[in-house]
C-alpha positions in Angstrom: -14.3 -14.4 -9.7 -15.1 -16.5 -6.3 -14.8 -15.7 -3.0 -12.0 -18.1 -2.2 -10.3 -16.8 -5.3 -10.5 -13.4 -4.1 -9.3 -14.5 -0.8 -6.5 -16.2 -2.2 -5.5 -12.9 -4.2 -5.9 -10.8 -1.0 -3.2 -13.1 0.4 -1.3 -13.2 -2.3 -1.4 -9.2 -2.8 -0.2 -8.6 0.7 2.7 -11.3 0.3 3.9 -9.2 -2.3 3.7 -5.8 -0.5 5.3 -7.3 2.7 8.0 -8.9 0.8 8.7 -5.4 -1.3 9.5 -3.5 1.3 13.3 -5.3 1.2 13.5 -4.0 -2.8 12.1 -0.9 -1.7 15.2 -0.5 1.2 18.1 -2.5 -0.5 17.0 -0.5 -4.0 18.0 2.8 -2.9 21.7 2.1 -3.0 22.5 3.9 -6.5 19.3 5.9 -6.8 17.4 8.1 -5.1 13.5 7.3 -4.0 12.1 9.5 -6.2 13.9 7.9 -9.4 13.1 4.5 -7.8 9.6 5.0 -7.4 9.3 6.5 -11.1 11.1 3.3 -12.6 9.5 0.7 -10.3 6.2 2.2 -11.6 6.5 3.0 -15.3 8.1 -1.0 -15.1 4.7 -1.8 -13.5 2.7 -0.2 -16.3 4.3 -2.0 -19.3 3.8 -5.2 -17.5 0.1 -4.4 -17.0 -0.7 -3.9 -20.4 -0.1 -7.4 -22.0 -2.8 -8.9 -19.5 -4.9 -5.5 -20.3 -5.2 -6.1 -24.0 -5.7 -10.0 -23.8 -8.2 -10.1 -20.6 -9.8 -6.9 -20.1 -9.9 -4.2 -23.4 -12.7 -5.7 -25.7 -15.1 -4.6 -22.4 -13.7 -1.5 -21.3 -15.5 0.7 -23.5 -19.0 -0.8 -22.3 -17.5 -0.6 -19.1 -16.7 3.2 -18.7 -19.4 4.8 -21.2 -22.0 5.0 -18.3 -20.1 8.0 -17.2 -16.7 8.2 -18.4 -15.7 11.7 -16.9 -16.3 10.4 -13.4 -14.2 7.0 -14.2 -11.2 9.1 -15.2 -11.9 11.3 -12.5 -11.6 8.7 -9.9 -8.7 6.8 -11.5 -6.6 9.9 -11.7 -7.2 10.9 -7.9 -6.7 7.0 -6.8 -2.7 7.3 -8.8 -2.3 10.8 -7.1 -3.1 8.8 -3.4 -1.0 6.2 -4.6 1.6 8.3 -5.8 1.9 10.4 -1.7 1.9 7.2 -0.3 4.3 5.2 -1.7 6.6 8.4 -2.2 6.6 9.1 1.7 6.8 4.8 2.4 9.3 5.2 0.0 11.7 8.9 1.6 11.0 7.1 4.8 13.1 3.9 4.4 16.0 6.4 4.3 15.8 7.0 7.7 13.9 3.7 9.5 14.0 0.0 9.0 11.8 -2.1 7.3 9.4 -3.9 10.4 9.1 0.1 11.4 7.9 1.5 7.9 5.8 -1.9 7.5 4.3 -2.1 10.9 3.4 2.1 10.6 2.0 1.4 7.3 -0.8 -0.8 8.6 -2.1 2.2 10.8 -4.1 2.9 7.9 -6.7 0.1 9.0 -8.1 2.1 11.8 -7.8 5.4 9.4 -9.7 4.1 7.4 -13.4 3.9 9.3 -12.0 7.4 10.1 -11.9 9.3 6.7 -14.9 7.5 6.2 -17.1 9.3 8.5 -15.3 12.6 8.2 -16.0 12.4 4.5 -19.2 10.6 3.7 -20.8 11.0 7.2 -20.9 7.0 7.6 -20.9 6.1 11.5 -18.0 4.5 13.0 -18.3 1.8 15.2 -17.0 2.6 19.3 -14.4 -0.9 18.5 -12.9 2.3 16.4 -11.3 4.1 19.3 -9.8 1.5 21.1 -8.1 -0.1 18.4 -6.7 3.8 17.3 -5.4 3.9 21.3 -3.7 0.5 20.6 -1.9 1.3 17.4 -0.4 4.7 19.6 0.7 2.9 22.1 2.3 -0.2 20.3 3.9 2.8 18.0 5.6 4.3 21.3 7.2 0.6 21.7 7.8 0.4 18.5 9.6 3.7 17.2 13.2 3.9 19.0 12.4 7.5 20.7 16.3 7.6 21.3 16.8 8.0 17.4 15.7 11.5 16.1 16.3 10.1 12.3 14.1 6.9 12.9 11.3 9.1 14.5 11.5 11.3 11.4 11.1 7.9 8.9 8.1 6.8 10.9 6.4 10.0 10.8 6.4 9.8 7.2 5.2 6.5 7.3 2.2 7.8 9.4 1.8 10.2 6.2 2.1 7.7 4.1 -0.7 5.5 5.9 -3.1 8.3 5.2 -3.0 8.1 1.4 -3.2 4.6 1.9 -6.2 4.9 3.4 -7.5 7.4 0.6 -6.4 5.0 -2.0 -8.1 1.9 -0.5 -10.9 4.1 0.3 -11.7 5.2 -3.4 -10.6 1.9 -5.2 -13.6 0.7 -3.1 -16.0 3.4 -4.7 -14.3 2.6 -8.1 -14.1 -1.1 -8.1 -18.2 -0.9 -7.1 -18.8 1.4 -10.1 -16.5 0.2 -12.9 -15.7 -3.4 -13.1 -12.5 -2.6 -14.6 -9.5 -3.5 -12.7 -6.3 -3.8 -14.8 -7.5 -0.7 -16.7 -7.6 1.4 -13.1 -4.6 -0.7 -12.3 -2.5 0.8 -15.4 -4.3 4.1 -15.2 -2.4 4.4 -11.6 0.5 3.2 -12.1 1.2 5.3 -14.4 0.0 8.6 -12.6 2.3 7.4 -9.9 5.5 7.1 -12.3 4.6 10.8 -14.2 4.2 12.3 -10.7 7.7 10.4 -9.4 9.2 11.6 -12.6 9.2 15.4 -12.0 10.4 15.3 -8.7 13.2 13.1 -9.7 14.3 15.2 -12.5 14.4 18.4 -9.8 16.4 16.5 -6.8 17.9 14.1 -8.4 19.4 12.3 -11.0 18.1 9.1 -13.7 21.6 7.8 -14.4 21.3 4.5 -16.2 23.9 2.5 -15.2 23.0 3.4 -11.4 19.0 2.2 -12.4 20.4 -0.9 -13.8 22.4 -1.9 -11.2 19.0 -1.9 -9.0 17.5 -4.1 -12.0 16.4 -7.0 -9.4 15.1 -5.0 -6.9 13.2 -2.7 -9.5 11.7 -5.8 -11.6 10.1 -7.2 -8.3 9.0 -4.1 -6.9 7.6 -2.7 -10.0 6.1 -6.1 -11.7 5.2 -7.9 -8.8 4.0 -4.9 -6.0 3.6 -1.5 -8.9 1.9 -3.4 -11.2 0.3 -6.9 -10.5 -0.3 -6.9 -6.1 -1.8 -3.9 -7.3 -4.7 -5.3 -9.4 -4.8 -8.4 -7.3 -6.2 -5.7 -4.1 -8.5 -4.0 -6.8 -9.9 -7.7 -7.2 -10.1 -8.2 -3.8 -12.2 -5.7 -2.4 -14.8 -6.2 -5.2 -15.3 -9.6 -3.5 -14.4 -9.3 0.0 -15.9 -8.1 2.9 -14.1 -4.8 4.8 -13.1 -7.1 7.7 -11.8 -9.8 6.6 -9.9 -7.6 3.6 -8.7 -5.8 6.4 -7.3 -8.3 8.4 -5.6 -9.9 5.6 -4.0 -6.8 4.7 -2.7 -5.8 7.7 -0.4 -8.9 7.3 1.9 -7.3 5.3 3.5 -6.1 8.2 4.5 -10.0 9.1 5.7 -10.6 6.2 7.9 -7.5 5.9 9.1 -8.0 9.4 9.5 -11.9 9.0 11.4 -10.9 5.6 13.4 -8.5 7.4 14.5 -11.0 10.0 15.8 -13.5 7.3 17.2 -11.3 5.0 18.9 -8.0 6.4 19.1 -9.4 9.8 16.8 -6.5 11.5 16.3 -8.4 14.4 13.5 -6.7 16.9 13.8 -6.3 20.6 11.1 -7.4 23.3 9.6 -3.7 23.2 9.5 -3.9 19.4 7.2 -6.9 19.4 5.5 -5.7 22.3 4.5 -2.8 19.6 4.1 -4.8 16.8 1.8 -7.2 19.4 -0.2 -3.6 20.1 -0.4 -2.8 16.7 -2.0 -6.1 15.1 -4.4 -6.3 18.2 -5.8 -2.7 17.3 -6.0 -3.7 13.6 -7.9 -6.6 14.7 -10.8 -5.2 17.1 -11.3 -2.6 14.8 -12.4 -5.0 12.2 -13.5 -8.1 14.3 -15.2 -6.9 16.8 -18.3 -5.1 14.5 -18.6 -8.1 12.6 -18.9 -10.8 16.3 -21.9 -8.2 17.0 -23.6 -8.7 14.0 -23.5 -12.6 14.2 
C-alpha cells in the first residue's frame, strides 16, 4: 500500500468517524448506548469478514505464528480500549452535543506523546506542553460551565480520549509487528460488541423492534465507523508518519461539527469556536512543530 493511499484512507477513516458521531446521537432514540454500541459493533464484525476471507486469511497463519500468544494478547487489549472509549463517547452524547463530544475527543493527540513516555519511557518533545495548555483552555470556551449535565458529557469524553489514545497507541505496536489488519480489525470489533453486550443485558434492554427502528443509523455507524474506518486507521498508521496521522485525525472534529451544523442545527457561538480555534491549534504544535525542527 502507498503512501498517498494511506493518506487517502487516513482521510477517509476520519470522514467516517466525524460523520458518525450524528448516528451515534440521533441512534439513541429507542435504545440505550450500551445496546447501541453492542449492535453497531457485532454489525461491524460480519461486515469485516467477507473482505477477511477474500483479502487477508490465506496469510494470516504465516502472519501470527512468530508468536501467536502475544498477537492475541495485543488484539484483545486493543478491543477492551476500544470498547472504554467508544462506551464513554458513546454515555456521553446523552448529556452534550456532538461538536462538544467531537472536539473533546481529539484531546487524545496531545495524550498520546504522554502515555507514551509514562509507559515506555520515550521523551516528549517541550511543543508537548503548550499544545496540552491549549486544548485546557479552548475546553473552558468550549464546555458551557452554566450546564452541569453538559460538563458531566464532556468529562466522559475526556475519559473516553484516554482509551483513544491507548487504542491508537497499541494498534501502532500491533500494526508494526503483525501485518494483519482486517484480522485485528474483526478481532476488536468483536471484543467491543461482547463487552457492550453484558452491560446491556444488566441496564438495559435489546428489544428488536426498538433496534430496528435505529437500522440507518446502526448500519452506518457499525459498517462504515465499527467495522471498515476502523481498518482503514490500522492501514494508516502502518504507512504514515505520527504527525501527519495526527493531524489528519484530529479532523474528525470538523467534520462532526460541520455535520452538526447542517444536520441537527447545533449552531456554535463565538466562545465555542474560539475553543474549538484553541483546541486544533494545540493539536497542531504538538505534532508540527517537532517535525519543522527536524527539517
Amino acid at each position: 500500500m502507498s503512501k498517498s493511499a494511506s493518506i487517502i484512507s487516513a482521510l477517509l477513516c476520519t470522514f467516517i468517524w466525524g460523520t458518525t458521531f450524528i448516528a451515534q446521537d440521533t441512534g439513541m432514540q429507542n435504545i440505550g448506548p450500551y445496546v447501541f454500541n453492542s449492535v453497531r459493533f457485532f454489525v461491524g464484525f460480519i461486515a469485516l469478514i467477507p473482505f477477511y476471507l477474500f483479502l487477508e486469511k490465506k496469510n494470516t497463519i504465516k502472519i501470527i505464528t512468530k508468536d501467536k500468544k502475544r498477537f492475541l494478547i495485543l488484539s484483545f487489549s486493543i478491543g477492551v480500549f476500544l470498547f472504554f472509549a467508544s462506551v464513554f463517547q458513546q454515555v456521553a452524547l446523552l448529556y452534550t452535543d456532538v461538536a462538544n463530544a467531537a472536539f473533546f475527543t481529539i484531546f487524545y493527540v496531545p495524550m498520546v506523546p504522554i502515555i507514551v513516555f509514562f509507559l515506555f519511557k520515550k521523551k516528549i518533545h517541550w511543543s508537548v506542553w503548550p499544545s496540552v495548555v491549549l486544548c485546557v483552555i479552548g475546553g473552558y470556551f468550549l464546555t458551557n460551565f452554566q450546564d452541569t449535565t453538559v460538563r458531566l458529557g464532556d468529562t466522559l469524553v475526556i475519559i473516553c480520549a484516554l482509551f483513544w489514545s491507548l487504542h491508537i497507541i497499541f494498534i501502532g505496536i500491533i500494526i508494526e509487528e503483525f501485518n494483519a489488519p482486517i484480522l485485528i480489525g474483526l478481532i476488536q470489533t468483536f471484543v467491543v460488541s461482547v463487552c457492550s453486550l453484558i452491560p446491556g443485558l444488566i441496564f438495559e434492554e435489546f428489544v428488536l423492534v426498538d433496534i430496528l427502528s435505529q437500522k440507518i443509523q446502526i448500519l452506518y455507524a457499525g459498517v462504515l465507523s465499527g467495522g471498515i474506518a476502523f481498518v482503514l486507521q490500522i492501514y494508516a498508521q502502518k504507512n504514515i508518519q505520527p504527525a501527519p496521522s495526527a493531524i489528519i485525525f484530529s479532523l474528525e472534529g470538523v467534520f462532526a461539527t460541520a455535520a452538526a451544523w447542517i444536520i441537527l442545527s447545533q449552531i456554535l457561538n463565538f466562545n465555542n469556536i474560539l475553543g474549538c480555534t484553541f483546541i486544533l491549534i494545540g493539536v497542531l504544535i504538538s505534532q508540527l512543530v517537532p517535525e519543522i525542527k527536524k527539517n
